[in-house]
C-alpha positions in Angstrom: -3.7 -3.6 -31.5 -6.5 -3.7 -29.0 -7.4 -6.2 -26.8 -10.6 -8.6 -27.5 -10.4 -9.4 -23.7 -14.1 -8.2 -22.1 -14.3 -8.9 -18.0 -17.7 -10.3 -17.8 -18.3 -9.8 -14.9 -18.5 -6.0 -15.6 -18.3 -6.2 -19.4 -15.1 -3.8 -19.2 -11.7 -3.6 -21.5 -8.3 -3.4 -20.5 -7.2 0.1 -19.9 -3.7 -0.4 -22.0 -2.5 3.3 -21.7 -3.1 3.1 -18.3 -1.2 -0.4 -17.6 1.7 1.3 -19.3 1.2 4.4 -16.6 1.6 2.0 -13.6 3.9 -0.3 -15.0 6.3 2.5 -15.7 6.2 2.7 -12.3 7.2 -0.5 -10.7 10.8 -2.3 -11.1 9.9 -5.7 -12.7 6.7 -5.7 -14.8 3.6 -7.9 -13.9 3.9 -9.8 -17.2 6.4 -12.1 -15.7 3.9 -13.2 -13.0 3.6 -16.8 -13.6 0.5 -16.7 -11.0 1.6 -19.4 -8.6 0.0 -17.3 -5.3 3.7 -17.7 -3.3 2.5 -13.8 -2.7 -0.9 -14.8 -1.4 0.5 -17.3 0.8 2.4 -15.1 2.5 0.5 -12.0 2.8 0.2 -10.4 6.1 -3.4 -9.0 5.1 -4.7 -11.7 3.4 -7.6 -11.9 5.3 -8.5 -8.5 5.0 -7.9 -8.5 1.1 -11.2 -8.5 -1.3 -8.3 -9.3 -3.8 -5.3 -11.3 -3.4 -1.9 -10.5 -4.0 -1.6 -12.8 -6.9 -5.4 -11.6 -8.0 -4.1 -8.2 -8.3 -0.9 -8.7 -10.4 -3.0 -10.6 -12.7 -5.7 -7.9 -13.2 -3.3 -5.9 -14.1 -1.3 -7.9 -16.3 -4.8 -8.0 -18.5 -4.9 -4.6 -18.2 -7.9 -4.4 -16.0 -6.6 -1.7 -14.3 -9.7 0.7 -13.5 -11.3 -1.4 -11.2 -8.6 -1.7 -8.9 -7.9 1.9 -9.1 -11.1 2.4 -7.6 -11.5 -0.2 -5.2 -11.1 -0.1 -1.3 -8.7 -3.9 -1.4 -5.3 -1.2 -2.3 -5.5 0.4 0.9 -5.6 -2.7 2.8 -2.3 -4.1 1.9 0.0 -3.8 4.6 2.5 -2.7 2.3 4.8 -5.2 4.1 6.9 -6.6 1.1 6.5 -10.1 2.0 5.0 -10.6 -1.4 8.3 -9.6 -3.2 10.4 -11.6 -1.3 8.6 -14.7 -1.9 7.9 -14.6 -5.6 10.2 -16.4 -7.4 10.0 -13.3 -10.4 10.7 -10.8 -8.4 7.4 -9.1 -8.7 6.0 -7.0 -5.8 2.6 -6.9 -5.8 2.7 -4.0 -2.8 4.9 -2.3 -5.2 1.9 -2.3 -7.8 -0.6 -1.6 -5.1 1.4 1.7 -4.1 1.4 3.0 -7.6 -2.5 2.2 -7.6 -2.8 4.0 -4.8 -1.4 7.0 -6.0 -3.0 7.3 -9.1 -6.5 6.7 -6.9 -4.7 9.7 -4.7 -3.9 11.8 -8.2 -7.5 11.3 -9.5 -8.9 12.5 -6.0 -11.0 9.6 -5.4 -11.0 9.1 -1.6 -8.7 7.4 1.0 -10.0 5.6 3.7 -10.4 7.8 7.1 -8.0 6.3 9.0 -5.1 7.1 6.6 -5.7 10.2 6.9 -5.5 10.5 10.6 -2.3 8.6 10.6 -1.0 11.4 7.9 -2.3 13.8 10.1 -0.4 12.5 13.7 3.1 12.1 11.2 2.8 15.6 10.7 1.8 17.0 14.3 4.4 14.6 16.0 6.1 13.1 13.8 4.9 9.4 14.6 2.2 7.3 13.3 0.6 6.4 16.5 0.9 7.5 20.2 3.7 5.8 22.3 1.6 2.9 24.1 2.4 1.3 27.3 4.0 -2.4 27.3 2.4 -5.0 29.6 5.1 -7.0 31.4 4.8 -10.4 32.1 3.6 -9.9 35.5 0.6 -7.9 33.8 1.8 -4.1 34.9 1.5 -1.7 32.3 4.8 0.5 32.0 6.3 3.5 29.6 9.6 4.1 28.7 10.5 6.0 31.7 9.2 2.9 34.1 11.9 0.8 32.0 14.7 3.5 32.1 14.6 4.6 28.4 14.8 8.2 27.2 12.1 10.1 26.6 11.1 9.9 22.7 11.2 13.4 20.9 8.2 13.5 18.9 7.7 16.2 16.4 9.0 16.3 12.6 11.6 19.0 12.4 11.2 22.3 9.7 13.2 20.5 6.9 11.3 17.2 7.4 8.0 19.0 7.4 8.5 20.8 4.4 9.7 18.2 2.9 6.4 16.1 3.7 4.2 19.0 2.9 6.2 19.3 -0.7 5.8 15.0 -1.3 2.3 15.9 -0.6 2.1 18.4 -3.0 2.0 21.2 -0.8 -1.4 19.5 1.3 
């Protein structure tokens, strides 16, 4: 049966074959959201988000789907799960977000720059950013070795690299 639902604001229909795709995808549907923004509240990017948390699990509850596949508000999520723990459904609207994300990824539609200069240090060291130095109380800037730690070995080893570059599908 289709749907008579039209957003007017861009006069489009819910994408139901796609809702089913992403759906499929995360562990408790967002049909059960009950929309009471506990996931907004406590969102670490809220700020940054063109879309809440609670905005996005409704979209695609509709159905509207396509929009949010293209849109830049999935890759601001901080993908830090505080919207799962706090929804008393047990939805996870980072959950939904990552399999928007990779069905934005799957269609080639672009990620933002600085994604892929993170993806790019993971695979030539093995970390996401450079070691920084820590400022102490006193204001002096010190490493790891100024506080007696061990040097960090940075690199991804052969089987951890081949297992990003397969994930990746061989990128």
């Amino acid at each position: 049966m289709a749907s008579s639902l039209t957003d007017l604001m861009t006069m489009a229909k819910p994408e139901e074959g796609l809702k089913a795709k992403l759906t499929a995808l995360v562990a408790v549907k967002p049909d059960a959201c009950l929309q009471c923004a506990r996931c907004t509240s406590g969102c670490t990017a809220f700020r940054l988000l063109e879309l809440k948390p609670h905005e996005i699990v409704g979209s695609a509850r509709l159905g509207f789907l396509e929009e949010l596949v293209s849109s830049t508000a999935i890759w601001d999520c901080a993908l830090c799960l505080k919207c799962a723990e706090r929804c008393p459904q047990g939805i996870s609207a980072a959950e939904l977000i990552l399999a928007l994300r990779n069905e934005a990824v799957g269609r080639g539609l672009e990620v933002p720059e600085k994604l892929g200069a993170i993806l790019m240090s993971i695979m030539e060291r093995g970390l996401a950013f450079e070691p920084r130095k820590a400022i102490t109380r006193d204001g002096r800037a010190v490493d790891r070795a100024d506080l007696g730690l061990p040097s960090l070995d940075v690199g991804l080893s052969e089987g951890a690299l081949t297992a990003l570059m397969e994930l990746l599908g061989g990128a």
